[in-house]
Each structure stands twice: as C-alpha cells, then as structure tokens.
N, C-alpha and C positions, 0 to 999 in steps of 0.2 A: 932712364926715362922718368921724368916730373910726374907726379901723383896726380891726377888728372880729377880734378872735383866738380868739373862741369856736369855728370850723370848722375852727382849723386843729390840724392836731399840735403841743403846744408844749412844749421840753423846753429847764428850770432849768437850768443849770449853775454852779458856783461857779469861781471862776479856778483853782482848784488840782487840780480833776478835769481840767481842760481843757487845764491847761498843767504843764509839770514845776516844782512851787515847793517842792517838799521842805527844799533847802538854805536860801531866804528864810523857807520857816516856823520852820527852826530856829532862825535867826538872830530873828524874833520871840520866840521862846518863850525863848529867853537873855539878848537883850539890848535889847527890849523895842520899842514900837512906833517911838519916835524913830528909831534905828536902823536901822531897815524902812524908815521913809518913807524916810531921807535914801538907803538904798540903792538902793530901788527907782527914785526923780527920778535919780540919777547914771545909772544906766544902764536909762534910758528908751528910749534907740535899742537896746539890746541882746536879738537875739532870744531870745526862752522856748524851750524845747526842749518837744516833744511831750508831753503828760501820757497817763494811763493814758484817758482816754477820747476823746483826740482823735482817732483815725484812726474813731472810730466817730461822733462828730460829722458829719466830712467826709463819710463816708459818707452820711450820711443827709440832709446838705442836698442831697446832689446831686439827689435825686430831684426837687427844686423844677426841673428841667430841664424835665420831662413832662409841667407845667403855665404856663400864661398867668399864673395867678395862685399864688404860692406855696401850697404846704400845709405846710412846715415851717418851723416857727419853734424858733431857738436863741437863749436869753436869757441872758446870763452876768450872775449873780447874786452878787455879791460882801460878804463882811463887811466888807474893806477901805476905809479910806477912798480917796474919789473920784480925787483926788490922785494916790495910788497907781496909778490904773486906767489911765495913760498910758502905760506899759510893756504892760500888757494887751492894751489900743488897738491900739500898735505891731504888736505882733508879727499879731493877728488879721485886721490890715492886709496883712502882710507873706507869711500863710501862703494869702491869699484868702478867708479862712471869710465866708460870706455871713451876718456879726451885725448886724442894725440896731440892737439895744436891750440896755440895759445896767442893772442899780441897782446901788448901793455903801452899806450900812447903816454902816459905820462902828461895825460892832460888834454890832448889833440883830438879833437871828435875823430870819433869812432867811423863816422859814415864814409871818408876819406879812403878808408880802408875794405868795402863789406862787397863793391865789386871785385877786389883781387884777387878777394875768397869765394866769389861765385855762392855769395848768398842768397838765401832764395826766404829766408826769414830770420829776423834781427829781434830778440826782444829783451829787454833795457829798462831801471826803474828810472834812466834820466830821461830828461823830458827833451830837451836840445838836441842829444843824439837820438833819438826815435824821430821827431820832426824832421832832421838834416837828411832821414833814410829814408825817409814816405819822399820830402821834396827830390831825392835820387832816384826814384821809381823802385826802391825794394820794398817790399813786405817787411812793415815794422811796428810794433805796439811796444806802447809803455806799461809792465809788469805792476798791478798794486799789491805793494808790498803786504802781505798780509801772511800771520803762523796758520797752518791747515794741520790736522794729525795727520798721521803716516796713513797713506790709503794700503788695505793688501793688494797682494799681487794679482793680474788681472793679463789675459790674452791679448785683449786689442791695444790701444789707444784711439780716445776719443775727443775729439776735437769740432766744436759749434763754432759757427760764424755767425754772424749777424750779417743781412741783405746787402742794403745802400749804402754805399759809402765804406764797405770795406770789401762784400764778393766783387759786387756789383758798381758802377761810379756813383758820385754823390747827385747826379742829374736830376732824377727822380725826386729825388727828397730835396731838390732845392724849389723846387713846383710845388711839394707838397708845405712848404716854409712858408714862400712866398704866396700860393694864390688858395690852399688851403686843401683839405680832403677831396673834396669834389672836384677838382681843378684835378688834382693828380688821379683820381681812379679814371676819369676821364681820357686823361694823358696815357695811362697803361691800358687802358683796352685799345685806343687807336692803334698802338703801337703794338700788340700782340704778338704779334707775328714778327717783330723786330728783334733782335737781340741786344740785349741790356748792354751799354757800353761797361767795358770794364775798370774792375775798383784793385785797389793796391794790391787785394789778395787775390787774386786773378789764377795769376801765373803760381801762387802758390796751391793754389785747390788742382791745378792742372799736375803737378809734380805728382802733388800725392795721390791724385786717381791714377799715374801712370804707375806706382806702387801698388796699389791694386787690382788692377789689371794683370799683377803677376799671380794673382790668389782665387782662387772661385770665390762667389761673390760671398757666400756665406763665411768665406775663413779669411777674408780679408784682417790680416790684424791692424789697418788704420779705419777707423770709422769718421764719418764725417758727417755734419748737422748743421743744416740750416733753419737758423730758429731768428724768427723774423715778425717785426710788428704790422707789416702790410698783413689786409687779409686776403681773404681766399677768393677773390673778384679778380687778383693780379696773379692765380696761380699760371695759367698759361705761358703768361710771357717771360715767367721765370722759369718753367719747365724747357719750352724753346730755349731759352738764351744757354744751358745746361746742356742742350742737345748740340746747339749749335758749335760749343765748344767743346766740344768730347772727353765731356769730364759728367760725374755720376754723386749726389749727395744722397747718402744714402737713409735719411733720414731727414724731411721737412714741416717745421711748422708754421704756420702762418694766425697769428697770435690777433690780428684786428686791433692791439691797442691792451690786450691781456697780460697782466708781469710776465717776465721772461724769466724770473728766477728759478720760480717751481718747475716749467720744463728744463733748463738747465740742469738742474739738482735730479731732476727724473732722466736724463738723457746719459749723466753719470761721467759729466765733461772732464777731460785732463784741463783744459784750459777753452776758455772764450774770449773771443774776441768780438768787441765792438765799437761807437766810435760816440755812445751817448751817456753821458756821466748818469744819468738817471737809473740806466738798467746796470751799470756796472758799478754804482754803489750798494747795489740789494744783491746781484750774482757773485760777488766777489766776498761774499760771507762764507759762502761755503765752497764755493768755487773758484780756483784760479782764473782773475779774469784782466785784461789787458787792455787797451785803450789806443782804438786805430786814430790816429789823429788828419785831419783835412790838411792835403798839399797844397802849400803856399809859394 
C-alpha cells in the first residue's frame, strides 16, 4: 500500500532555506552551473552550515515523538541537479533531520510538483518558485536568508502569522490601500459578524489546530500567533472569522500600527510570516522571517 501523506502536515523545503548556501549560490550565479556541480561533488563530505529555517525544521519534526505514526513530513525539494544533492544528503545525515524524501528538478519550478506531495506549506529563498506556489493555491513564502545562532532545545514550536493577506485575504487591506484607515475600520465593523475571507495560510492554520487538538490545550507542542498591525476596533471580526473556521490562535496581538519586531522576538518565534517588506526587514534580525507574496 502507497505511503499516504494526505493526513499528515507536510512542508516543501528547498536546500537553501534549509541549509546556509549563499556563498554556492553566488558561485552559480557567476560562474555557472559547471562550477557548482564540480564544487559541490568535491566537498560532498563537507558539512552545510544551518540555513535561516533550519532550527525551525528540527523543531518541528520533533513533535513526530508524540506519535506511533508520524504526522510530520519534511520534503526537501530542490531545483538542483540530483547529482548535486549528495552534499545535502550528507550533512541532513549528519545533523539527524528525520527526511525520507527528496526531488531535484534540475531547474524545473518547483511548484509543478508541491500538489503530488500534498503540500500543505512550501518555503524557498527563490522568489519564482514561492510566487508559482501562492498563484497554485499552496501556502508559500520566500525564506530571507539570514545566519541566526543555534537556539536551545525548547517543547513547543512557535509559529506567528501576520493578518491580511496571509491568514486572512488581502480584501481588507486593499480598502485600507485604497480609501485609507477610516474607510477600512469602517468596513470591519459593518462586517463584524462576517467572516474574513480566506488568505494563502488558511488551510495551513487549520492543519495545525487539528494537531492540536490531539493535546490539551496547555501541552500543545505547536503554538500559534497572530501578531497583526490592525487594532483592537477589528478584534471581533477576527475572533468570529477564528470561530467560524474551527481553528484556535493561541496567542493575539493587535499592534494599531506599533513595530512587530519586539512582540515577535517576545513571542519567541520559530519563524514569521508576512507579506510587507517593512516588518520583515526589522523581524528578520532576530527572527526567521518569510515573505507571503500576493497571487497573481
């Protein structure tokens, strides 16, 4: 019988969110693929160094402890040719990441492939393949590459979203674009009692509250935050929209326009996600932070 990954949580990764490849990308982008290959096969046994989302990987497969049967799955999904993927291998060998499964497109977007894995979130420091996964309806952000020290070992994992445009659709905030603050607080109170249409990360807040739900609520090991620049005038219609889709965040801020970095850094995120270069230039110093981008 086929391995069946539809039940479980399964999250795309490319080698270079996962691992530090900055220096081998540049070395591609200069002196071209040949050079890459022959670099990469020489120092095959040499380990990678931490990428921006790996300590939030490790994290998160631990939780397959709590189960018989795993519920997460980590796919490192590569453009790289196969070849290349030895070095990868090594080191995911070497750091213990529990990966059984791997593709190498050898250049071929990525997104082509992230329904036949029953993805349910994709994240990638390329910019092409994140876009090609938002405009497929997956849950996708682009990783900024950035070195973080090694955090200690920690119970949960902790994972912040940002509102509009990534829980929630960009509707909202295209009102608040276009006709200005007032125009939009306006628009959320009519609509109170409505719920918020949904945004790329939808279906993934829903997986992971149904991992939750296997936990009492105190010993859930995924934690979850909504840390949001609306204020506190729109809590309603985001607590409804929350209700309506029976899913639970277990932690909410509502910032009015206040940086987002120091509650991220107080909230103690494995990784955030948002979709406005402003706050993911300041959260992404201390914090792995991601970049949902608008479906075209």
């Amino acid at each position: 019988m086929a391995y069946d990954l539809k039940k479980k949580l399964v999250i795309a990764i490319s080698s270079r969110a996962l691992f530090d490849l900055e220096e081998e990308n540049e070395m591609f982008e200069k002196k071209g693929l040949e050079k890459y290959y022959r670099y990469q096969i020489k120092n095959e046994n040499k380990l990678l160094k931490r990428g921006a989302a790996f300590d939030f990987v490790k994290n998160i497969l631990r939780i397959n402890r709590h189960f018989d049967d795993k519920l997460i799955e980590v796919i490192v999904l590569s453009r790289n040719n196969a070849a290349t993927g030895l070095r990868i291998k090594n080191s995911i060998d070497k750091y213990g990441l529990d990966i059984d499964r791997a593709g190498w497109t050898a250049g071929t977007l990525i997104s082509n492939y992230l329904k036949a894995f029953d993805v349910d979130l994709f994240l990638s420091a390329h910019e092409e393949d994140v876009q090609e996964a938002i405009n497929v309806g997956i849950a996708a952000a682009r990783i900024i590459p950035k070195k973080y020290k090694k955090k200690g070992k920690r119970k949960d994992v902790r994972i912040a979203f940002d509102g509009d445009a990534v829980l929630f659709s960009d509707e909202s905030e295209r009102i608040y674009r276009k006709h200005g603050l007032e125009a939009f607080l306006k628009h959320e109170k009519k609509n109170a009692r409505k719920p918020l249409p949904k945004g790329p990360f939808a279906k993934l807040l829903k997986v992971i509250s149904r991992i939750q739900k296997e936990f009492p609520m105190e010993q859930a090991p995924i934690k979850t935050s909504l840390i949001t620049a609306r204020n506190f005038s729109t809590f309603e219609r985001v607590i409804r929209t929350f209700d309506a889709w029976g899913v639970r965040v277990d932690e909410a801020f509502f910032l009015g326009g206040v940086e987002k970095r120091r509650v991220v850094k107080s909230f103690k995120a494995d990784i955030f996600f948002d979709d406005q270069d402003v706050h993911l230039d300041k959260t992404s110093r201390k914090t792995p932070s991601a970049k949902v981008p608008y479906r075209r």
